[in-house]
C-alpha positions in Angstrom: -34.0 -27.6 -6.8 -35.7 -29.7 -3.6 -33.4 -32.2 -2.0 -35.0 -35.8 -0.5 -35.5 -34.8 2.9 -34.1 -31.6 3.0 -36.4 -28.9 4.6 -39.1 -27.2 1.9 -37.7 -23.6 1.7 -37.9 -20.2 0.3 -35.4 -17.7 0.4 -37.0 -14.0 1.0 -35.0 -10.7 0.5 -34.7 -8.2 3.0 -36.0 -4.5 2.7 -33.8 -1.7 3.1 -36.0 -0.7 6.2 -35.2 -4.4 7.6 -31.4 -3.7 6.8 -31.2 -0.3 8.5 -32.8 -1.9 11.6 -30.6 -4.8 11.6 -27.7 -2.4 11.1 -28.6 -0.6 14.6 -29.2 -4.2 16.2 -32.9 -3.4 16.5 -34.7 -6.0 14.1 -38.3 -4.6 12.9 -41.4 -6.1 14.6 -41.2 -8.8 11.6 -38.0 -10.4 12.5 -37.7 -9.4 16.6 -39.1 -13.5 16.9 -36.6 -14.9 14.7 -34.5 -17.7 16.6 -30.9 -17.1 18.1 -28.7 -17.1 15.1 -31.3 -16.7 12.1 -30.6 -13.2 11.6 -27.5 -11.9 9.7 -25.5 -9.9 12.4 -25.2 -6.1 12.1 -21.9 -5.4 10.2 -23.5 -7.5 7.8 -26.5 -5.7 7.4 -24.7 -2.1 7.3 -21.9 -3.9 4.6 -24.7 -4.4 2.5 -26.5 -1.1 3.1 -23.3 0.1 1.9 -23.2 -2.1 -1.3 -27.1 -0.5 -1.8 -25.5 2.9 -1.2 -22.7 2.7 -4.4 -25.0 1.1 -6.5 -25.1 -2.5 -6.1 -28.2 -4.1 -7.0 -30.1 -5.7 -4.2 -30.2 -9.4 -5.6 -26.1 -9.2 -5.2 -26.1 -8.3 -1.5 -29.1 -7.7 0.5 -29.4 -10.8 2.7 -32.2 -13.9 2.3 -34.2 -15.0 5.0 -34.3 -18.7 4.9 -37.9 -19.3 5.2 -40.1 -22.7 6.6 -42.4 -22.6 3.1 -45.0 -24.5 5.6 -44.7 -22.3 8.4 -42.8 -18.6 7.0 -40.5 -19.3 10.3 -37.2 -17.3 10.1 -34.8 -20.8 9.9 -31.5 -18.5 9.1 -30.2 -16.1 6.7 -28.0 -16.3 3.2 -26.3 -13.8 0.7 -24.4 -13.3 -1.9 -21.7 -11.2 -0.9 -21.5 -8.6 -4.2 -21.8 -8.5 -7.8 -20.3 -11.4 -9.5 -16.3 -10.6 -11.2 -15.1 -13.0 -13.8 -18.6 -14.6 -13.4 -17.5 -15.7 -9.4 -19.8 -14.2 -6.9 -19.0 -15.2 -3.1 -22.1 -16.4 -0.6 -22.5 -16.6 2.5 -25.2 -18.2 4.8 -26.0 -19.0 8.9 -28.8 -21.2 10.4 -30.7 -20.8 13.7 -28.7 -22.7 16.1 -32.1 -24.1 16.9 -32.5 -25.9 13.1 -29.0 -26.7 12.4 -28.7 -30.7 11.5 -31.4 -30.8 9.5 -30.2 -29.6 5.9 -31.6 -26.1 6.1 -28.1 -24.4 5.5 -27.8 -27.8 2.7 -31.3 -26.2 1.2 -30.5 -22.5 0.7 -27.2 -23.0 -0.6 -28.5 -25.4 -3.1 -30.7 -22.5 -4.2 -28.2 -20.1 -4.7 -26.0 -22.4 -7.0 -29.3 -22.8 -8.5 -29.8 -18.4 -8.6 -26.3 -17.4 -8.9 -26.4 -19.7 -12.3 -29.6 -18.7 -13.7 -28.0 -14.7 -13.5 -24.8 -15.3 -15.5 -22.1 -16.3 -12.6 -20.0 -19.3 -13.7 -18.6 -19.8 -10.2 -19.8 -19.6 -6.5 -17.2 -19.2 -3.5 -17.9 -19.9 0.0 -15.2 -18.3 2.4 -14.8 -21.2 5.4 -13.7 -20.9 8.8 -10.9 -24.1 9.3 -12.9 -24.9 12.2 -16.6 -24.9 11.2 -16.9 -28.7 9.9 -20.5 -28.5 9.6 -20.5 -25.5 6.6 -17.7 -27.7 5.3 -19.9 -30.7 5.2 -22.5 -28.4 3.4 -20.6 -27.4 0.4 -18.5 -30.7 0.0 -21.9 -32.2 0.2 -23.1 -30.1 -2.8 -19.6 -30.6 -5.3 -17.4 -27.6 -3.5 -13.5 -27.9 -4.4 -11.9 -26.9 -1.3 -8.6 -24.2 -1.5 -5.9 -23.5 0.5 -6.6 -21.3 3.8 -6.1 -17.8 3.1 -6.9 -14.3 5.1 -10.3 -12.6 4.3 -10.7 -8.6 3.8 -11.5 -8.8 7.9 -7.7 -10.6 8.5 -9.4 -13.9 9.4 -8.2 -17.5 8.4 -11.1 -18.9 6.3 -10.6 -22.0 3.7 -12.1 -20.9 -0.1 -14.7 -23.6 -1.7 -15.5 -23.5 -5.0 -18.3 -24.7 -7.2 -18.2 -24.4 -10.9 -21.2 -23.8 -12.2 -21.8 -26.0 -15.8 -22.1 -23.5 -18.4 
């Protein structure tokens, strides 16, 4: 799935090795250059080092790299956030502050609909902050359903979007 003028992407998992450094906010030699906001922070990493830990397979919840496909530079980082239930699977994704506006975010979430669908889940769910417009443009963009604002398992506010996936 390519969008006109969208970026040309690829979306590459992270090792366990990666994870662990990530976790201890000391990214390996291979992602120490990645721009200010491309890497997933380190709760993130050690959530899904725990996910790896009970038995989660890594497609469900070790983080992407959003790659250039021209250039392999870092551009941000997506996810899904655990093993589909009922066939819904949440994601989650963040851009380099340096390459937001430019349909990166737009790009990788188009290719997990595109994943998510081609391994069985029938819905994908993207847990919004009220306040973030911009990831709110991103999903409404792509056919999201937005929810009614409800707390997350950290006691934040965030908006649930929806995308049904045609089965």
């Amino acid at each position: 799935m390519s969008r006109i003028g969208s970026p040309d992407i690829k979306l590459v998992q992270l090792s366990q090795e990666d994870l662990q450094a990530l976790a201890s906010s000391e990214p390996t030699h291979a992602l120490a250059s990645a721009p200010e906001g491309a890497l997933p922070p380190p709760h993130v990493a050690a959530r899904s080092l725990e996910q790896l830990r009970t038995g989660t397979p890594p497609f469900w919840c070790a983080p992407f790299m959003i790659v250039a496909a021209d250039s392999s530079a870092i551009l941000g980082g997506c996810r899904f956030k655990g093993i589909p239930i009922s066939g819904s699977v949440e994601i989650g994704y963040g851009v380099a502050v340096s390459e937001r506006g430019r349909g990166v975010a737009t790009a990788a979430v188009e290719t997990l609909l595109g994943l998510a669908a081609a391994n069985g889940a029938t819905q994908v769910v993207a847990h919004i902050v009220p306040d973030n417009v911009a990831s709110a443009k991103v999903v409404s963009r792509l056919g999201f359903s937005s929810g009614h604002p409800i707390l997350d398992q950290d006691g934040e506010t965030v908006v649930p979007w929806s995308y049904q996936i045609a089965t």
